[in-house]
C-alpha positions in Angstrom: 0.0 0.0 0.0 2.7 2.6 0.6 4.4 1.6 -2.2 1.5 2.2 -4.4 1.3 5.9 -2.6 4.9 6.5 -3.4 4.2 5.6 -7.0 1.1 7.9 -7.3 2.8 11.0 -5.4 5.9 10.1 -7.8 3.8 10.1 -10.8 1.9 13.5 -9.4 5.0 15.0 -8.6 6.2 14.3 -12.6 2.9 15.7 -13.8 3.3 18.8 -12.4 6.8 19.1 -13.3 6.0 18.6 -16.6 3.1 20.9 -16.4 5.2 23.8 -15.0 7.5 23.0 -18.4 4.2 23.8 -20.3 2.7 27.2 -21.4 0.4 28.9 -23.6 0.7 32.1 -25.8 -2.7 33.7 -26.6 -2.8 36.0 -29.8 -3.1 38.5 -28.3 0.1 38.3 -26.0 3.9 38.3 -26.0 5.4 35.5 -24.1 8.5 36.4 -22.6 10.9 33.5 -20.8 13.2 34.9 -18.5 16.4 32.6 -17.5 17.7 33.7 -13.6 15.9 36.6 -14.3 17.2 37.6 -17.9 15.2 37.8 -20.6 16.1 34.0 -22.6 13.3 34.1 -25.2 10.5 36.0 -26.7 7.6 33.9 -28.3 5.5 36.2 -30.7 3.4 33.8 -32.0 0.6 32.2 -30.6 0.1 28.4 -29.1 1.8 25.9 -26.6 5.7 26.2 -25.8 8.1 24.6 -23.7 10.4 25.9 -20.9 12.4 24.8 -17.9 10.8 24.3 -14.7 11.0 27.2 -12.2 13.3 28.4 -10.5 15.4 28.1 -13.7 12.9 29.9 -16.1 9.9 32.2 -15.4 7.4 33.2 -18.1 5.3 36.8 -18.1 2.9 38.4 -20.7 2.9 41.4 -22.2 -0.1 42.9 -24.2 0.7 43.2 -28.5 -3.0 44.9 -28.6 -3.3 48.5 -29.8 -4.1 50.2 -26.4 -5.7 53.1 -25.4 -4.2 55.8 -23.2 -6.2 58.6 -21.9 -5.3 62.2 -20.1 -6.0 62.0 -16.3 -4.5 65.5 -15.2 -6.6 68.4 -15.3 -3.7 71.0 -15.0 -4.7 73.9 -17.2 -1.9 74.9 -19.6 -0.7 78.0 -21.0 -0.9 79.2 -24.5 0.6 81.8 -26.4 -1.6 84.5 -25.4 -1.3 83.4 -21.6 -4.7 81.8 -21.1 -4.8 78.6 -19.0 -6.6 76.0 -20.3 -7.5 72.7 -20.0 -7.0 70.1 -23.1 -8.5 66.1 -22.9 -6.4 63.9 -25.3 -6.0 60.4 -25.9 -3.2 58.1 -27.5 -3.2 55.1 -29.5 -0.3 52.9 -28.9 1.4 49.3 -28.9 4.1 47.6 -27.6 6.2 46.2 -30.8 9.5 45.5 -28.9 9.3 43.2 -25.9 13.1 43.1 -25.0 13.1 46.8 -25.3 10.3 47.8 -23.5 11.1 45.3 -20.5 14.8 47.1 -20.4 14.1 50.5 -20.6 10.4 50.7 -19.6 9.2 48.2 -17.7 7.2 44.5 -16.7 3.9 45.7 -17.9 2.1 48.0 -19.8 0.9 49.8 -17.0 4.3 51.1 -16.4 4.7 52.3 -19.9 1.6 54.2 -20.0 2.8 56.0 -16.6 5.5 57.1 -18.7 3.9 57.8 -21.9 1.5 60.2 -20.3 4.1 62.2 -18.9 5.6 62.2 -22.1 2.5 63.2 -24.4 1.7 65.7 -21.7 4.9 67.6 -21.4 4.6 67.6 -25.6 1.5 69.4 -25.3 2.0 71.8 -23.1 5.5 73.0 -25.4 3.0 72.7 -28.3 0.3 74.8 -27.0 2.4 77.0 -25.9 3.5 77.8 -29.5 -0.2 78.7 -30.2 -3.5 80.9 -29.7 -6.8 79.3 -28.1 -7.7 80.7 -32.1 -5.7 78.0 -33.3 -6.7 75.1 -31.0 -10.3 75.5 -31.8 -9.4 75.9 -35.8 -7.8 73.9 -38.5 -5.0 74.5 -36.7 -6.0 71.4 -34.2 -4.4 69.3 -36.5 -1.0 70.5 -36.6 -0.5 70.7 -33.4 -2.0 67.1 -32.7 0.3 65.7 -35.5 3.5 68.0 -33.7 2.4 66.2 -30.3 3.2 63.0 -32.2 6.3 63.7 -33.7 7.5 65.1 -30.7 6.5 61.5 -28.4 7.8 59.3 -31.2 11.0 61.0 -31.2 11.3 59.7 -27.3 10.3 57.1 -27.5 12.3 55.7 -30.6 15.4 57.7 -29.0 18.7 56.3 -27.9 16.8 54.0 -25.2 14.5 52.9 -27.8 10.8 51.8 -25.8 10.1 49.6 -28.1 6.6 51.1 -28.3 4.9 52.6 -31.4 2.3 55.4 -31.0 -0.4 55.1 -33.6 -2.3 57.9 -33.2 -2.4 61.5 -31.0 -5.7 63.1 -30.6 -7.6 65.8 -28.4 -11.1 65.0 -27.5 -11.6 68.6 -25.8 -10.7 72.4 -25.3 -11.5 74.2 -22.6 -11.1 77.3 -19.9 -10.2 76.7 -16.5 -13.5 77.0 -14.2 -12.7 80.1 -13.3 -12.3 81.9 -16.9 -15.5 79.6 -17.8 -17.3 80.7 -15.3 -16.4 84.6 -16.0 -17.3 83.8 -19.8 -20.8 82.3 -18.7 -21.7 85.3 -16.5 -20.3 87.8 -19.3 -22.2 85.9 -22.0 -25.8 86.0 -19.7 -24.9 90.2 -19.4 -24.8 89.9 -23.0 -28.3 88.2 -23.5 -29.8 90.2 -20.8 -28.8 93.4 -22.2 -30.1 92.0 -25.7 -33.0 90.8 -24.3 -33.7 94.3 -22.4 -33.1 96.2 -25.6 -35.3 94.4 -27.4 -38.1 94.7 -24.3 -37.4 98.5 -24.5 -37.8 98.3 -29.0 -40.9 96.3 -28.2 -42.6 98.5 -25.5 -41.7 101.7 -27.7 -43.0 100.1 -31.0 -46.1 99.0 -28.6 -46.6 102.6 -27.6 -46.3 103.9 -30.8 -49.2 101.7 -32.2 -51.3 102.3 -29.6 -51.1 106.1 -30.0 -51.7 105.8 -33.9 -55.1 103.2 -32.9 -56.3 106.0 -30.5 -55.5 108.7 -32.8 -57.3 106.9 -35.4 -60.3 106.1 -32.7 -60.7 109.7 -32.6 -60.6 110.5 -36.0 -63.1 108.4 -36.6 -65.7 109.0 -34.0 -64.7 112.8 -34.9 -65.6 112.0 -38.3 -68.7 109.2 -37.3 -69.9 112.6 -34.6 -69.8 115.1 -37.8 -72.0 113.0 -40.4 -74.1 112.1 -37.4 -74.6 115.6 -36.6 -75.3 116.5 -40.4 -77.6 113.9 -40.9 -79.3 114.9 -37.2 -79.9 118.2 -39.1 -80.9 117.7 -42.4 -83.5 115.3 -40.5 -84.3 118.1 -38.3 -84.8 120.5 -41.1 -86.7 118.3 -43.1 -88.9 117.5 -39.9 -89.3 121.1 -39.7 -90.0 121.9 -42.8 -92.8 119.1 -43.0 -94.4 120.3 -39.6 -94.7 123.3 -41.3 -96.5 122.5 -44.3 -98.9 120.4 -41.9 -98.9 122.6 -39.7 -99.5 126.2 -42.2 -102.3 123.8 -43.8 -104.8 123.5 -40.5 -103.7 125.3 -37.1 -105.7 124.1 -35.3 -104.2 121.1 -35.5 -101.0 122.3 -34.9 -101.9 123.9 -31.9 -103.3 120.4 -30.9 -100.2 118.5 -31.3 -98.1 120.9 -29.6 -100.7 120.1 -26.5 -100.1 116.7 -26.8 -96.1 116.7 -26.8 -96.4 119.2 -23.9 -98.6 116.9 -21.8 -96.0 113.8 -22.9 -93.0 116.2 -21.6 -95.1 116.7 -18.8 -96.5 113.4 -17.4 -93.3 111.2 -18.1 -93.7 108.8 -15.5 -96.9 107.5 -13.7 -95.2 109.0 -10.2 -94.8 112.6 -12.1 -97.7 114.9 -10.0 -98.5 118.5 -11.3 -100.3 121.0 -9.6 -102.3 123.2 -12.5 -105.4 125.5 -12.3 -108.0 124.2 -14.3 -108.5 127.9 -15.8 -105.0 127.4 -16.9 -104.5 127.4 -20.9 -102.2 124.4 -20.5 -105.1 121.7 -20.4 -107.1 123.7 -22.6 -106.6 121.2 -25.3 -108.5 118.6 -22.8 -111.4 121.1 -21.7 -112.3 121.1 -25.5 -112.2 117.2 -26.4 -114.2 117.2 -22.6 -116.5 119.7 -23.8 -116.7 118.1 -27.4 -117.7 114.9 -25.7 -120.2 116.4 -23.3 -121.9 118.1 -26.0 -122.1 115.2 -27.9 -123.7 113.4 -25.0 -126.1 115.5 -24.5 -127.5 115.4 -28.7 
């Protein structure tokens, strides 16, 4: 029985040996095979490989993927004219040399893209301060982002190549510090508020002026609606006139009659109206002759 165990431990003992002998590139990796700690071997291409067992050799990985390396700092920068601004950018890059970038960079890619920021960084800010915020919100973007490029390659491919490429050098965004933005923003809501008061005070004038043309109009027109009024009103008058005159110069009598009877309308208004009179007076003298007109009849 323990000799069985001894030949099961031996056999697990083998198997893990040769396991530990064993490894895998992906596709997307660089296997590196360090020997005591120096780089023995660098395996670009992708599948199963064979080392020695540790201590004697050690294997890492190292991305071959285009990465992606984005500003962090928010440290305004100074441009020609001496306004501080802030600037987002990103980088494209890859890792092309293994041996390189392990010597003169280091283990993993985080460690190269510490560097490169400081690198693209520093190359903006001696860019921008070259140039006008005119010029990094106008064709001029361009230039400076392919400047910023030419500038990082030429460190990185220096004397202590990185053995990194950088693909691509790009500014997302342009921008005051808070404090000038914030300056801008109250300066530009002065600006609409004085435009927008100008145009209250255009407005109310032009409102005004309308109004008094309507009411000068108004009165024109009742003016004018007051003087036919009044003409016609008189030419109706006159013509009333002139036909109570014919009727009238045609029987007196009954003239004198309907006078009588608008004086007694005048009179007695309202069923409250009361008038004191003598009887002997001339002013119901129209009624003592219908009364005495009736009586007489009666009594025929």
């Amino acid at each position: 029985m323990n000799r069985v165990g001894l030949i099961v431990s031996s056999f697990l003992v083998v198997l893990a040996l040769l396991a530990s002998t064993l490894f895998v590139v992906d596709q997307r990796q660089f296997g590196v095979v360090y020997a005591l700690g120096q780089i023995k071997e660098v395996i670009t291409e992708p599948g199963l490989n064979f080392k020695l067992p540790p201590p004697f050799q050690n294997v890492s990985y190292i991305d071959k993927r285009l990465l992606t390396l984005d500003s962090t700092d928010a440290e305004p920068m100074l441009t020609a004219e001496k306004q501080r601004v802030v600037i987002d950018w990103y980088v494209r890059w890859r890792i092309t040399n293994p041996s390189e970038y392990i010597r003169n960079v280091g283990l993993d890619e985080r460690a190269g893209a510490n560097q490169l920021n400081r690198v693209v960084r520093n190359a903006f800010q001696a860019e921008i301060n070259k140039r006008t915020v005119k010029d990094l919100l106008s064709l001029e973007r361009e230039a400076l982002m392919a400047d910023v490029k030419k500038e990082v390659l030429q460190v990185v491919k220096g004397t202590k190549a990185w053995g990194v490429d950088v693909v691509d050098v790009r500014i997302t965004r342009v921008d005051y510090v808070e404090a000038i933005t914030e300056s801008v923003y109250r300066r530009m809501e002065a600006e609409r508020k004085r435009v927008a008061n100008e145009l209250r005070s255009t407005g109310a004038a032009e409102g005004e002026k309308i109004r008094a043309d309507a009411d000068r109009q108004r009165e024109v027109t009742i003016a004018n609606a007051y003087r036919d009024a009044q003409k016609i009103k008189g030419e109706g008058d006159a013509e009333a006139a002139r036909t109570y005159a014919e009727s009238f110069g045609r029987d007196p009598q009954f003239a004198q009659f309907y006078r009588s009877l608008d004086a007694y309308k005048a009179s007695f208004g309202k069923k409250s109206d009361v008038m004191v009179v003598d009887q002997s007076s001339d002013f119901f003298k129209a009624m003592r002759g219908s009364g005495s007109s009736t009586t007489s009849s009666a009594k025929k």
